[in-house]
C-alpha positions as CSV (number, residue, x, y, z in Angstrom):
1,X,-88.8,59.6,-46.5
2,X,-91.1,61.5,-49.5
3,X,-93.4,64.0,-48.3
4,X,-95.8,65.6,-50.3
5,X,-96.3,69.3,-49.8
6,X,-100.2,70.4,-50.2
7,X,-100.2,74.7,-50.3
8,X,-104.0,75.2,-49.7
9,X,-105.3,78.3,-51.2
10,X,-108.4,80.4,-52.1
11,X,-108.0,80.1,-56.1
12,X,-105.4,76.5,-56.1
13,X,-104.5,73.9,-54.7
14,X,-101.0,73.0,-55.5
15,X,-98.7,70.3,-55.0
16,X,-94.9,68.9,-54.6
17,X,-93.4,65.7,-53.8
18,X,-89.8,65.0,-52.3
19,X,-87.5,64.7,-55.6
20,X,-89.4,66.5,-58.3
21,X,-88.7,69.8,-59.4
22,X,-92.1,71.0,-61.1
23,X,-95.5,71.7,-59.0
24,X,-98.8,70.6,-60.2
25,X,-101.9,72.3,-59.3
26,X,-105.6,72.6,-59.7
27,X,-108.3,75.2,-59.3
28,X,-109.8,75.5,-56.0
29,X,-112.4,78.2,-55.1
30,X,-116.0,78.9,-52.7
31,X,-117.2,75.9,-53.7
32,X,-114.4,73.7,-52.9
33,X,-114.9,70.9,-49.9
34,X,-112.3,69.5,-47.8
35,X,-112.7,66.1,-49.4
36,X,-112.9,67.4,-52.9
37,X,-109.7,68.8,-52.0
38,X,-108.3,65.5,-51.2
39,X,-109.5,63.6,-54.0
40,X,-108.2,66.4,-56.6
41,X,-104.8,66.2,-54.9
42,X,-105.1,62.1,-54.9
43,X,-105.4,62.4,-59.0
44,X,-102.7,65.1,-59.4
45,X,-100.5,62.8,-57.2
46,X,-101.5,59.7,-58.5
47,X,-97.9,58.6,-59.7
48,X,-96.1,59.7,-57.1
49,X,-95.0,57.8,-54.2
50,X,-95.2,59.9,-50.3
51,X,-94.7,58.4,-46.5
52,X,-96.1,61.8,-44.9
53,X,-97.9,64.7,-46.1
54,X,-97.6,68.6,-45.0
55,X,-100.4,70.8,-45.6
56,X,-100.6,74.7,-46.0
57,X,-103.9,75.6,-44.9
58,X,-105.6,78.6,-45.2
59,X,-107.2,79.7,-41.6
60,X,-105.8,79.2,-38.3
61,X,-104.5,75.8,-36.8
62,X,-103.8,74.5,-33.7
63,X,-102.3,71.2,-32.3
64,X,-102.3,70.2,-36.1
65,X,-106.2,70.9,-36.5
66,X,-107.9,73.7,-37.9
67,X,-109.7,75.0,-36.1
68,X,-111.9,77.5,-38.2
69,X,-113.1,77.1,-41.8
70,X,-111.4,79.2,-44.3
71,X,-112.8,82.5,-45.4
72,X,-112.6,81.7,-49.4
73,X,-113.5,78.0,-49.8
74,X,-116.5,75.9,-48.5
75,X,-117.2,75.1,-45.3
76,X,-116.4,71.8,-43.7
77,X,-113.0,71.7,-42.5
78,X,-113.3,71.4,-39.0
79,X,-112.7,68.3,-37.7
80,X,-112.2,66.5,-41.2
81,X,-109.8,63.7,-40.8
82,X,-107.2,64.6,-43.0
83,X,-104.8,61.6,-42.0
84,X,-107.6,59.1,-42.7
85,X,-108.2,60.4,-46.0
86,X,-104.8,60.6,-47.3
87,X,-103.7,56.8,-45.7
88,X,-100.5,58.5,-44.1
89,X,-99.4,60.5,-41.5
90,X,-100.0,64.6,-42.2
91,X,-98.7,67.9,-40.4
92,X,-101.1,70.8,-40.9
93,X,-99.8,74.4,-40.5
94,X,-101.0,77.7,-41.7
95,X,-100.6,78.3,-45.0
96,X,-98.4,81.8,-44.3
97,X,-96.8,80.0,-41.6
98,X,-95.3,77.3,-43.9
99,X,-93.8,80.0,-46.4
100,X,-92.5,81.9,-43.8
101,X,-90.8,78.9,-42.5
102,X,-89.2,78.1,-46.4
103,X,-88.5,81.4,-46.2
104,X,-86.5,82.3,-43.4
105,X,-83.3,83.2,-43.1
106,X,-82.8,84.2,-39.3
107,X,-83.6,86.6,-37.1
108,X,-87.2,88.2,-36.5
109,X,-89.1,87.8,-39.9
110,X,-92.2,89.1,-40.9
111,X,-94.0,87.2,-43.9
112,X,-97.0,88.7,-45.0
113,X,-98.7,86.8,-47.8
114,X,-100.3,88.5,-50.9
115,X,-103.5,86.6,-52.1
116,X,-106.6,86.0,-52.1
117,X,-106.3,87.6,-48.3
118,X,-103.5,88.7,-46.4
119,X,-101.7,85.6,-44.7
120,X,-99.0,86.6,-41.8
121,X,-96.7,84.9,-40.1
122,X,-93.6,86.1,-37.9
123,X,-90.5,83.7,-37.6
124,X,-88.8,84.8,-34.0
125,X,-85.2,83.1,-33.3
126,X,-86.3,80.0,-35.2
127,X,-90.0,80.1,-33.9
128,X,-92.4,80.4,-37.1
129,X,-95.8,82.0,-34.9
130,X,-99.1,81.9,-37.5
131,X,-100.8,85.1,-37.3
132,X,-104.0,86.3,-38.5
133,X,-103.0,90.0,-39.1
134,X,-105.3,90.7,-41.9
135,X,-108.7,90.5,-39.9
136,X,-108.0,93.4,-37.7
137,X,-109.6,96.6,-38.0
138,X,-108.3,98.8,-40.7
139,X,-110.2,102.1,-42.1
140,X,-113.6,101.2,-42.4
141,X,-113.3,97.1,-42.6
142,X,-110.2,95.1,-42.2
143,X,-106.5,94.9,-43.8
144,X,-107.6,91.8,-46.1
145,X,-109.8,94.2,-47.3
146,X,-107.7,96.6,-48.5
147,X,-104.8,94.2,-49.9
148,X,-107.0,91.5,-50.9
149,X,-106.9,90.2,-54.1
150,X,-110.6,91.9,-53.9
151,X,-109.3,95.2,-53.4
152,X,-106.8,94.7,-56.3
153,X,-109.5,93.8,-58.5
154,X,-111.8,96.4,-57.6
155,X,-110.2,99.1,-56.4
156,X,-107.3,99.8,-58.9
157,X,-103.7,99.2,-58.7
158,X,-103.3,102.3,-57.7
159,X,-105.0,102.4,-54.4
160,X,-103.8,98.8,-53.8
161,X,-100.1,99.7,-54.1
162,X,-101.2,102.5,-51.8
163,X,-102.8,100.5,-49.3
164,X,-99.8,97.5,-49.4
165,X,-97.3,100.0,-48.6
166,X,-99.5,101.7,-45.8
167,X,-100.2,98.3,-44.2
168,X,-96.7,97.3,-44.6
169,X,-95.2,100.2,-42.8
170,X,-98.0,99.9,-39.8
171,X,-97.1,96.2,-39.2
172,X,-93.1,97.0,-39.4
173,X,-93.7,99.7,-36.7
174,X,-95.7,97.3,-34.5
175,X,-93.5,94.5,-35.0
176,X,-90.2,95.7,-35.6
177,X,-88.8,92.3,-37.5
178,X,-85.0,92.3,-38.7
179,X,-86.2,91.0,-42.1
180,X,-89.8,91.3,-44.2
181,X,-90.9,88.8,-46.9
182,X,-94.0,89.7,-49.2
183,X,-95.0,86.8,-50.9
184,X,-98.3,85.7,-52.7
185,X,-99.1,85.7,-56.1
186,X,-99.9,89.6,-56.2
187,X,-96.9,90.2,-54.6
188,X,-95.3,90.9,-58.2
189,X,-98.0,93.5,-58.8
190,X,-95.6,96.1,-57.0
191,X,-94.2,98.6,-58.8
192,X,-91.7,98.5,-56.7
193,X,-90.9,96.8,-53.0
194,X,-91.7,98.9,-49.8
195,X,-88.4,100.2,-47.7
196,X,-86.4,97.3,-45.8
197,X,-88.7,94.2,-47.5
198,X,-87.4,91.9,-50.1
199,X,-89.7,89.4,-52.2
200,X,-90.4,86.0,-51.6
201,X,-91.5,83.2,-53.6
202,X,-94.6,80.9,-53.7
203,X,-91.9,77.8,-53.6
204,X,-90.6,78.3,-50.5
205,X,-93.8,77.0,-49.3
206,X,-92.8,74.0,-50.3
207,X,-89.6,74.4,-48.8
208,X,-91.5,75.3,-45.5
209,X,-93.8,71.9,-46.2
210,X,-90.8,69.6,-46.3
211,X,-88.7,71.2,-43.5
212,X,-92.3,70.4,-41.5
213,X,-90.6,66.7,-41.1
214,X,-87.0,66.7,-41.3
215,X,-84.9,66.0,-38.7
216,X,-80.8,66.1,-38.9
217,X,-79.5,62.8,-38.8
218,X,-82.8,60.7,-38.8
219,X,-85.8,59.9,-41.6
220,X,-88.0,60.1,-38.7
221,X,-90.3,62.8,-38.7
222,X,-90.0,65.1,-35.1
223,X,-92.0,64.6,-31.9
224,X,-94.7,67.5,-32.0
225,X,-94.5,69.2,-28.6
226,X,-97.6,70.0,-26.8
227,X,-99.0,73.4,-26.4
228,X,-97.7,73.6,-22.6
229,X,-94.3,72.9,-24.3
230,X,-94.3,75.5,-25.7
231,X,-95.8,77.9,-23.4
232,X,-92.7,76.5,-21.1
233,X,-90.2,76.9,-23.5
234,X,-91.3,80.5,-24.5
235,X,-91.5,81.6,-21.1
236,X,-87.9,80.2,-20.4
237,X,-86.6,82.1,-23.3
238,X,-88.3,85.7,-22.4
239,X,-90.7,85.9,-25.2
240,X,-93.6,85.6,-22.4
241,X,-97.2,83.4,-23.2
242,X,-97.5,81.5,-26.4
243,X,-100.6,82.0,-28.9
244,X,-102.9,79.3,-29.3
245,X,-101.2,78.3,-32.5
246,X,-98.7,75.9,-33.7
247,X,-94.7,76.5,-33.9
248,X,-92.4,74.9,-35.9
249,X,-89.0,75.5,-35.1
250,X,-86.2,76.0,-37.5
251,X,-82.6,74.5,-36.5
252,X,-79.6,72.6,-37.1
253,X,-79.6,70.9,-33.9
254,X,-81.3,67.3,-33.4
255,X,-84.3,67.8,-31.3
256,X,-85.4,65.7,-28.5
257,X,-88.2,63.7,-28.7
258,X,-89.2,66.9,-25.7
259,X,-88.4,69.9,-28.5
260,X,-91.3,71.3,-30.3
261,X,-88.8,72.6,-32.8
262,X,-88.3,71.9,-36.5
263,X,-85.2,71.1,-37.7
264,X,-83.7,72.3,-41.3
């Protein structure tokens, strides 16, 4: 089965299909609709043949839905049928969420995203959990803020090296992850990495994007699980309630058409 891979964000919108090596992209911004978004991905895609599509989007999701409109492009997101549109069947995820899933490794992983905002993610035991970190209170507004690609811009990269390594370290002590990821495309603005973190890279979004339908053993793309599912299975496994968010679950073993896990 092809899928093509659709990472979602606040300056492009770029693309991969299963079996080609180089991305293709194209400029996004405010102004950006959901169904200009599907047509410029339609022309970028135009010779290449998919079966399923995964989509990195840029705001929180749930039950393959977003559920509010994104904070850098133009509103109209909500309830746009995305399936429809692209004539196949889609999985929709956060946009963090799916390169935190191409990047794990194992373990408790924090991913925090570098870009136009501040995308998070944390990867539990297999368990990919969509955060949305950066809108909390920090200082006198929020974290995506103060490691925006706003701040960057406007601030210095002074103060927003600062800032990065102070948010870094507050997250790490809340959290406590085995392994951090800091990824985006300002992630290489570091002069160098904070302690215990190690850099990720904007292609394991696709990796995250086509992991989204595999399944060991069968073309078939995975039985999504339904919220309770995963409140059930959480609970069972002493992690307590589930968010109202999607999981994806990373693992070598065949799910069940019950499991609400992904498989590598």
């Amino acid at each position: 089965m092809n899928v093509l891979v659709i990472d979602v964000g606040g300056t492009h919108v770029k693309v991969l299909v299963t079996g080609q090596d180089t991305s293709r992209k194209f400029p996004s911004g405010p102004t950006m609709t959901p169904q200009q978004m599907v047509s410029g991905v339609k022309r970028l895609a135009a010779d290449w043949k998919y079966d399923a599509v995964s989509m990195g989007y840029p705001g929180p999701v749930v039950q393959n839905r977003p559920i509010a409109d994104p904070h850098n492009l133009a509103p109209g997101w909500i309830g746009f049928d995305f399936e429809t549109a692209f004539g196949c069947p889609i999985r929709i995820i956060n946009d963090a969420a799916m390169q935190a899933l191409g990047s794990y490794k194992g373990g408790k992983m924090l991913f925090l995203g570098l870009g136009t905002g501040l995308g998070t993610a944390l990867v539990v035991n297999g368990i990919v959990e969509p955060m949305e970190l950066g809108h909390l209170p920090y200082k006198k507004h929020t974290y995506e803020d103060y490691v925006g690609r706003e701040a960057f811009e406007h601030r210095g990269k002074k103060k927003w090296r600062r800032d990065v390594a102070d948010v870094v370290a507050r997250l790490v002590a809340a959290l406590q992850p085995d392994d951090v990821v800091l990824g985006g495309g300002n992630a290489k603005e570091l002069k160098q990495l904070p302690p215990h973190c190690r850099a990720g890279n904007n292609a394991n979004a696709f990796t995250g994007g086509f992991r989204m339908w595999e399944q060991a053993g069968d073309s078939r793309p995975a039985i999504p699980a339904s919220t309770s599912d995963n409140q059930k299975r959480r609970k069972e496994n002493g992690h307590g309630s589930a968010r109202r968010t999607n999981h994806r679950k990373v693992s070598r073993q065949t799910p069940s058409l019950e499991s609400s896990r992904r498989s590598l």
